[in-house]
C-alpha positions as CSV (number, residue, x, y, z in Angstrom):
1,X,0.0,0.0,0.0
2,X,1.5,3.3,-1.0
3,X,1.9,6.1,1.5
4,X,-0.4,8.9,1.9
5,X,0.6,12.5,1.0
6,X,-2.5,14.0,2.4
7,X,-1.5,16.6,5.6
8,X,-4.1,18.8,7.1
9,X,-3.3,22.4,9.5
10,X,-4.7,22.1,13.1
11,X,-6.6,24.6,12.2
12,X,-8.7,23.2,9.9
13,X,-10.4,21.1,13.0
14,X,-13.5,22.4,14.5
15,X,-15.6,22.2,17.6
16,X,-19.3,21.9,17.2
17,X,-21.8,22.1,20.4
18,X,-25.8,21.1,20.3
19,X,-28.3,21.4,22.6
20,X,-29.1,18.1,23.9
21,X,-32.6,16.8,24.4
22,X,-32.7,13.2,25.8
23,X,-30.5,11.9,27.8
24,X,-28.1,9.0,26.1
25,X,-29.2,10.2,22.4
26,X,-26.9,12.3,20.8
27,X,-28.4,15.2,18.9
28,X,-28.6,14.6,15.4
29,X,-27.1,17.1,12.8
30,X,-29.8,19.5,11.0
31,X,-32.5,22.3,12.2
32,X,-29.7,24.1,13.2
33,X,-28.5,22.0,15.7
34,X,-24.8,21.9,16.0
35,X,-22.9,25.6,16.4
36,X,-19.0,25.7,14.9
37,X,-17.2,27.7,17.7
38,X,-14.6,30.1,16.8
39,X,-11.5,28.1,18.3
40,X,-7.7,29.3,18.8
41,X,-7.1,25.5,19.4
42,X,-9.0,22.3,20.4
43,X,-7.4,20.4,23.3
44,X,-6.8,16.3,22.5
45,X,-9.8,14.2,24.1
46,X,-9.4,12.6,27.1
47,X,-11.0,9.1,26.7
48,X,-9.6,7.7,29.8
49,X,-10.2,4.2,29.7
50,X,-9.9,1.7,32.7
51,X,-6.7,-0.5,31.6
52,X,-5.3,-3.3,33.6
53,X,-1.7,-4.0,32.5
54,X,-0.3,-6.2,35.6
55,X,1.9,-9.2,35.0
56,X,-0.1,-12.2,36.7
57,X,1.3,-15.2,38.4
58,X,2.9,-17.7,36.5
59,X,5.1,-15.1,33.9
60,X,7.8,-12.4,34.2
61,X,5.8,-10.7,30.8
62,X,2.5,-9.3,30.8
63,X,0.5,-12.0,28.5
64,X,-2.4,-11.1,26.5
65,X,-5.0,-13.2,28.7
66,X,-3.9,-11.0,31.1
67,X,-4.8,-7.1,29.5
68,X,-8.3,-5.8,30.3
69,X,-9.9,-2.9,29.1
70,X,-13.1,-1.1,30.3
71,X,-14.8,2.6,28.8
72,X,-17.6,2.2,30.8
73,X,-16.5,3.1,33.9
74,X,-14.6,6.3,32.8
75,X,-15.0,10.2,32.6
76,X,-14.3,11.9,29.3
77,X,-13.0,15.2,29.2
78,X,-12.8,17.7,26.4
79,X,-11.4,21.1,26.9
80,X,-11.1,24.3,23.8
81,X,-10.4,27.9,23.5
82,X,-11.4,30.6,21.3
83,X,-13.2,33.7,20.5
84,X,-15.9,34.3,23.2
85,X,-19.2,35.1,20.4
86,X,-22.6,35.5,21.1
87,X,-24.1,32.3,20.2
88,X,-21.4,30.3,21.3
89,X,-21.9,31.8,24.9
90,X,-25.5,31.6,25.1
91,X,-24.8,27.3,24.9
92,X,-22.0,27.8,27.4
93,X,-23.6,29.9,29.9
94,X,-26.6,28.3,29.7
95,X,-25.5,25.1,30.7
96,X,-22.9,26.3,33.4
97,X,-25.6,28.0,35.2
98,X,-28.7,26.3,34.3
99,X,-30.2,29.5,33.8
100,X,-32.3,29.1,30.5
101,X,-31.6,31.2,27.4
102,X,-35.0,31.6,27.1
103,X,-35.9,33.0,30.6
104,X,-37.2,36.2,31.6
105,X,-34.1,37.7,32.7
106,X,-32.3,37.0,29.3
107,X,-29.2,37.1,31.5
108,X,-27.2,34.2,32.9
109,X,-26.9,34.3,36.7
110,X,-26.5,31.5,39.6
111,X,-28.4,32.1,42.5
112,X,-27.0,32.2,46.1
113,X,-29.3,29.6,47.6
114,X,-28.7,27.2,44.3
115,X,-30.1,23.9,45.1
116,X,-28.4,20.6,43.4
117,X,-29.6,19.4,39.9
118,X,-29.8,15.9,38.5
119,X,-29.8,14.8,34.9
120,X,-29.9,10.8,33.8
121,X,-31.4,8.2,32.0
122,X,-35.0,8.6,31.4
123,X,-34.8,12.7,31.0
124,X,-36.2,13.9,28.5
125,X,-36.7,17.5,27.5
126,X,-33.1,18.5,28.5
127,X,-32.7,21.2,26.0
128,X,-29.5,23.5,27.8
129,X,-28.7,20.7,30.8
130,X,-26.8,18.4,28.3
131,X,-24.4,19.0,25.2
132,X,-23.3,17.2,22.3
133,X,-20.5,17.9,21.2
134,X,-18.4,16.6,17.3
135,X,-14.6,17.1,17.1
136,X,-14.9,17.4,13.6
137,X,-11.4,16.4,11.0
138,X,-11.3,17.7,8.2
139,X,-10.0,14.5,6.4
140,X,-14.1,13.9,6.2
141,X,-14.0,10.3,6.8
142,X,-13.9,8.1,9.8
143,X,-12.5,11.1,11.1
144,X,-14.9,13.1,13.3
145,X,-15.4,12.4,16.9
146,X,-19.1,12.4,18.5
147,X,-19.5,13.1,22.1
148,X,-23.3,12.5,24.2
149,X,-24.3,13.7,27.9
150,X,-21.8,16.5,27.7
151,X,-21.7,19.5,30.7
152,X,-19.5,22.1,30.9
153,X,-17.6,21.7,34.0
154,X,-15.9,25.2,33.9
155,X,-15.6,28.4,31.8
156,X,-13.5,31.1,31.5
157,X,-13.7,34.7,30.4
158,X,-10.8,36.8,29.6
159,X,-9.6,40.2,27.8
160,X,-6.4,42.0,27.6
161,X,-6.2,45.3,26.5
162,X,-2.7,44.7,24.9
163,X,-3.9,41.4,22.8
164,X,-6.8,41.4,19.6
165,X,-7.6,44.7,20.8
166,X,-9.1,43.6,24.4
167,X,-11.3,41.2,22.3
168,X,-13.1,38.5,24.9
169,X,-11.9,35.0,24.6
170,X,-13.0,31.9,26.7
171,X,-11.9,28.7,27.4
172,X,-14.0,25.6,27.9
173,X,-13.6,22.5,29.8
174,X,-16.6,19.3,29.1
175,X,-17.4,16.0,30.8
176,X,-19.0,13.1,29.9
177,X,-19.9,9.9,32.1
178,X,-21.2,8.2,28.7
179,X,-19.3,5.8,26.4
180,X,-18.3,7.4,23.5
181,X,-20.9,7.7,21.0
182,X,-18.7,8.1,17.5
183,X,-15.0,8.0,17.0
184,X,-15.6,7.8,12.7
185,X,-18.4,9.3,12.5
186,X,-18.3,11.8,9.5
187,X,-21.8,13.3,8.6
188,X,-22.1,15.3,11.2
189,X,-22.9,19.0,9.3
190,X,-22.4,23.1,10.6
191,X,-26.0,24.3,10.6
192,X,-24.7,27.5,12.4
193,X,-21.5,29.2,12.1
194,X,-19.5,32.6,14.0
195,X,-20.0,36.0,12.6
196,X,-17.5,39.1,13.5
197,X,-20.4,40.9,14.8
198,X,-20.9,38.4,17.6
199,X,-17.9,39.8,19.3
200,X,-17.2,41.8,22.4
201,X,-14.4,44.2,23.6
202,X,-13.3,45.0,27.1
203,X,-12.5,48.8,25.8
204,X,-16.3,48.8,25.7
205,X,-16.6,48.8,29.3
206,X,-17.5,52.1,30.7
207,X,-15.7,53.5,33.1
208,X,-18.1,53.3,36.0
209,X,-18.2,50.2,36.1
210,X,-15.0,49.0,36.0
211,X,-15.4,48.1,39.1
212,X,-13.6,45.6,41.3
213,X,-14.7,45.4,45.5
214,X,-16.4,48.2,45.6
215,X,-13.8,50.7,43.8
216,X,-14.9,52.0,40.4
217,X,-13.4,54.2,37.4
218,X,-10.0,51.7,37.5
219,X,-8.0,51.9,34.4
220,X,-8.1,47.8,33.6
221,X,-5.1,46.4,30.9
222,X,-7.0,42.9,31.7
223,X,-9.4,40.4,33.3
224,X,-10.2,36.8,33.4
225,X,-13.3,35.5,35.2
226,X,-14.0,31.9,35.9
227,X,-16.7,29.7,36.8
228,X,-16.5,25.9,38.2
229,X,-19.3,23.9,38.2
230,X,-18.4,20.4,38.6
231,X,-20.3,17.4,38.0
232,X,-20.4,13.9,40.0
233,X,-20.9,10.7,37.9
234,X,-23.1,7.7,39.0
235,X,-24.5,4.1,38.9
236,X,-22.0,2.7,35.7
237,X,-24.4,0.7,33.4
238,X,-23.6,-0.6,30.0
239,X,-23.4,2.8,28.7
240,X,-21.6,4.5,31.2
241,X,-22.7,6.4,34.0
242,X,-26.6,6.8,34.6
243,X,-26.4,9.6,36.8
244,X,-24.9,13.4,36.3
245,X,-25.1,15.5,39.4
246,X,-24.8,19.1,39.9
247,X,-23.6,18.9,43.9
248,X,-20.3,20.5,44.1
249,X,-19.2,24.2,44.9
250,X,-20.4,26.4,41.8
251,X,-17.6,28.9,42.5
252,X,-16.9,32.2,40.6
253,X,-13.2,33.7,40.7
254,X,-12.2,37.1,38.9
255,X,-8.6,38.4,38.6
256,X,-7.5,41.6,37.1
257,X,-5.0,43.5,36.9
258,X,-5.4,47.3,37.4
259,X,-3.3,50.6,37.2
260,X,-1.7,51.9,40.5
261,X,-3.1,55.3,41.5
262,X,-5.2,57.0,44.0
263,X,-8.0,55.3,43.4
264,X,-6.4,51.8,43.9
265,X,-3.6,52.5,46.3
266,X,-5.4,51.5,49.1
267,X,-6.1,48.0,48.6
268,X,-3.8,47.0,50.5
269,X,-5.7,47.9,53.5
270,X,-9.1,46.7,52.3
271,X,-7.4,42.8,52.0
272,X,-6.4,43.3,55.2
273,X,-9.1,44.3,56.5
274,X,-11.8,43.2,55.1
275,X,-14.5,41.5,56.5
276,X,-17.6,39.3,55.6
277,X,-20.6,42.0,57.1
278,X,-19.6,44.3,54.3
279,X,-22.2,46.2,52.4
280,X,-23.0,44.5,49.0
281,X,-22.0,48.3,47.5
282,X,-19.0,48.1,49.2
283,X,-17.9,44.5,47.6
284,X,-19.7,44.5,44.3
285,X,-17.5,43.5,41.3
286,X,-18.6,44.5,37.7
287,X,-17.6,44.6,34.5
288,X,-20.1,46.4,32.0
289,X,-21.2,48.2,29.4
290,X,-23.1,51.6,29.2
291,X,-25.7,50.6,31.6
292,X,-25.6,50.0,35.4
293,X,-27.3,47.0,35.3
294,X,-26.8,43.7,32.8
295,X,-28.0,44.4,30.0
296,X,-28.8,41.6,27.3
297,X,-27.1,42.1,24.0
298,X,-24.3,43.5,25.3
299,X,-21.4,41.6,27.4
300,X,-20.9,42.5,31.2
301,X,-19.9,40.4,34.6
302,X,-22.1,41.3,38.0
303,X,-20.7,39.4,41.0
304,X,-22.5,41.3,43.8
305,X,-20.9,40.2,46.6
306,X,-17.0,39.8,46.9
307,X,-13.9,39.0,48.9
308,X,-10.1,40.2,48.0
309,X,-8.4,37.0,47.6
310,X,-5.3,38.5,46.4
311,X,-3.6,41.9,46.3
312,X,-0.2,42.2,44.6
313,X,2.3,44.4,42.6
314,X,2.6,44.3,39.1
315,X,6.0,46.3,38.2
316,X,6.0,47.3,34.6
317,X,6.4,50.3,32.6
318,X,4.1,51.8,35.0
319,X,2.8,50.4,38.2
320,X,0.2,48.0,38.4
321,X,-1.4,46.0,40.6
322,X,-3.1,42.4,40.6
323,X,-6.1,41.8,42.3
324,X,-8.2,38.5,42.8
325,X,-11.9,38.4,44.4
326,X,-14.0,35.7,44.8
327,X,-18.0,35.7,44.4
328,X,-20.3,34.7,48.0
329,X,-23.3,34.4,48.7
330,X,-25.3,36.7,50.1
331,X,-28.7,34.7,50.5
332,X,-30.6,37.2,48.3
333,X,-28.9,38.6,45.2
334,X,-27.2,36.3,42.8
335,X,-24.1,34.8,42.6
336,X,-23.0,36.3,39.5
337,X,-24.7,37.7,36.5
338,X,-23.1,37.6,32.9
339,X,-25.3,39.4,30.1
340,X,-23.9,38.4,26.2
C-alpha cells in the first residue's frame, strides 16, 4: 500500500456544540443543531479508559489473557479555547448556570441559595442541561469524533487590553460519564456558524463600572473571570454512568489587573481588613457596558458580593497592581450575573 501524501493544518479542526434533548441520544445534525465555535485551538480528548496492565502469576511478561480494558466506567474530558461570540456563549452559559436562554431575565446568573440538579437516564426535554459535542477532521471520513451527555464543567472569560484589541476569549472544559458515541463518525454538518459581529471588547466597558470590590473608574489592561461547576458521575451501566449530578461548589473567581493610582492604592488595606458584614455596595465587582445594570445584548460580569483573595504588585512600565476576588453568597442577590 502506498503512503499517503495527504497533511491537514490544526486549524482546519472544528468544535461543534448542540443542545441536547434526551439523555443518552446524541443530537442529530440538522435544524440548526450543531454551532462551529470560533476556536484558537482544540485540546486532545481525554477518553480515559480503565486499563489493567499487571503481570499475573505464573510469567515475568504481561500476556495477553492478562490485558483488560473497560470505557464504561470512565469520565471523558474535552477542553477548547477561542473567541468568546454570542451564540457560542448563550450554549456555554446556559449550561454552566442552568439558567435558561429563554428565561425572563435573558441574562445568565446562579443564585445564592442554588439547590443541586440531576440529569440521567430517562430525562427527557433536557434542552440546555446536556451538550453534544463533534470534534470534527477535516480529512471527512472516519474522522470526526461524537461526544453525548456533555456539561460544561468550567468556563473562563478573559480580555487584555494589549492582545486582539481587548477582544473576549473563553476557554471551555466538558465531561462526559457516557461511552463514547462516534470516534468515525463523519456526517455530522455546521447548521450555524461565528459571525465578527458576535464579538465583544473589554474597551467597551464604561468607566463606572469598571469596578472591582467596591472601587470603580479603574484603568483595567486585563481580566479573566471563571466559573466551576463540577459534575459527579453515578451508577456505571452498560453505557456509562446513569447519573450526572450538579452537587459540588459552583464557585466564581475574577482576577484583574489594574493601574496603580489614587483610586487603587489602598487595597492593601481593604485585603487586610476586610470583612464578611460588608455592604454588597462596598464588595460588588462589575464589568459592564453603558448601563448600570446587565444588559442583554451587550457583554458584562455582575458578582454582587465579593472578597479580596489577592492583592499584589505588578511592576511594569508603570505600576500596576493584581487583584483577585472571589464571588459569596449573600442569600438574596445572585451569585453572578453575565449578560452576552
Amino acid at each position: 500500500m502506498a503512503i499517503s501524501t495527504a497533511a491537514h493544518s490544526p486549524k482546519e479542526f472544528q468544535f461543534l456544540i448542540a443542545e441536547q434533548d434526551a439523555f443518552g441520544t446524541l443530537e442529530a445534525s440538522g435544524g440548526n443543531a450543531y454551532h462551529a465555535l470560533d476556536v484558537d485551538s482544540v485540546g486532545t480528548p481525554s477518553l480515559n479508559p480503565t486499563q489493567v496492565l499487571d503481570v499475573r502469576n505464573g510469567s515475568r511478561v504481561l500476556q495477553k489473557e492478562d490485558f483488560l480494558q473497560d470505557v464504561k466506567a470512565s469520565v471523558k474530558e474535552l477542553s477548547v479555547s477561542g473567541t468568546a461570540t454570542t451564540n457560542a456563549l448563550d450554549m456555554l452559559l446556559e449550561n454552566i448556570t442552568g439558567e435558561a436562554e429563554t428565561s425572563a431575565s435573558s441574562i445568565y446568573s446562579f443564585a445564592s441559595n442554588q439547590a443541586t440538579t440531576n440529569v440521567g437516564v430517562g430525562s427527557s426535554s433536557q434542552a440546555g442541561t446536556l451538550l453534544s459535542i463533534v470534534v470534527k477532521s477535516a480529512f471527512g471520513t472516519n474522522a470526526d469524533m461524537s461526544f453525548k451527555d456533555c456539561v460544561c464543567t468550567s468556563l473562563t472569560l478573559n480580555a487584555d487590553t494589549g492582545t486582539e484589541g481587548g477582544r473576549v476569549k473563553f476557554s471551555a472544559t466538558f465531561q462526559t460519564g457516557s461511552t463514547i458515541d462516534d470516534l468515525t463518525d463523519a456526517t455530522t454538518t455546521v447548521d450555524t456558524s461565528f459571525a465578527a459581529s458576535e464579538n465583544y471588547f473589554m474597551t467597551n466597558f464604561a468607566a463606572a463600572y469598571r469596578k472591582v470590590y467596591g472601587v470603580a473608574d479603574l484603568v483595567m489592561s486585563s481580566f479573566s473571570m471563571t466559573m466551576e461547576n463540577p459534575a459527579t458521575f453515578s451508577g456505571v451501566t452498560s453505557t456509562g454512568y446513569e447519573v450526572i449530578s450538579r452537587a459540588g461548589e459552583f464557585s466564581v473567581t475574577l482576577d484583574a489587573t489594574v493601574k496603580y493610582d489614587d483610586k487603587t492604592e489602598d487595597f492593601f488595606e481593604k485585603f487586610n481588613s476586610q470583612s464578611e458584614v460588608g455592604t454588597v455596595a462596598a464588595q460588588e465587582t462589575k464589568l459592564n457596558h453603558q448601563d448600570a445594570l446587565a444588559t442583554d445584548g451587550s457583554f458584562g460580569i455582575s458578582i454582587p458580593k465579593t472578597v479580596l483573595t489577592n492583592v499584589s504588585f505588578n511592576e511594569g512600565d508603570v505600576m500596576m497592581l493584581d487583584l483577585s476576588v472571589k464571588g459569596v453568597g449573600d442569600g438574596s442577590n445572585a451569585l453572578v450575573e453575565v449578560a452576552c
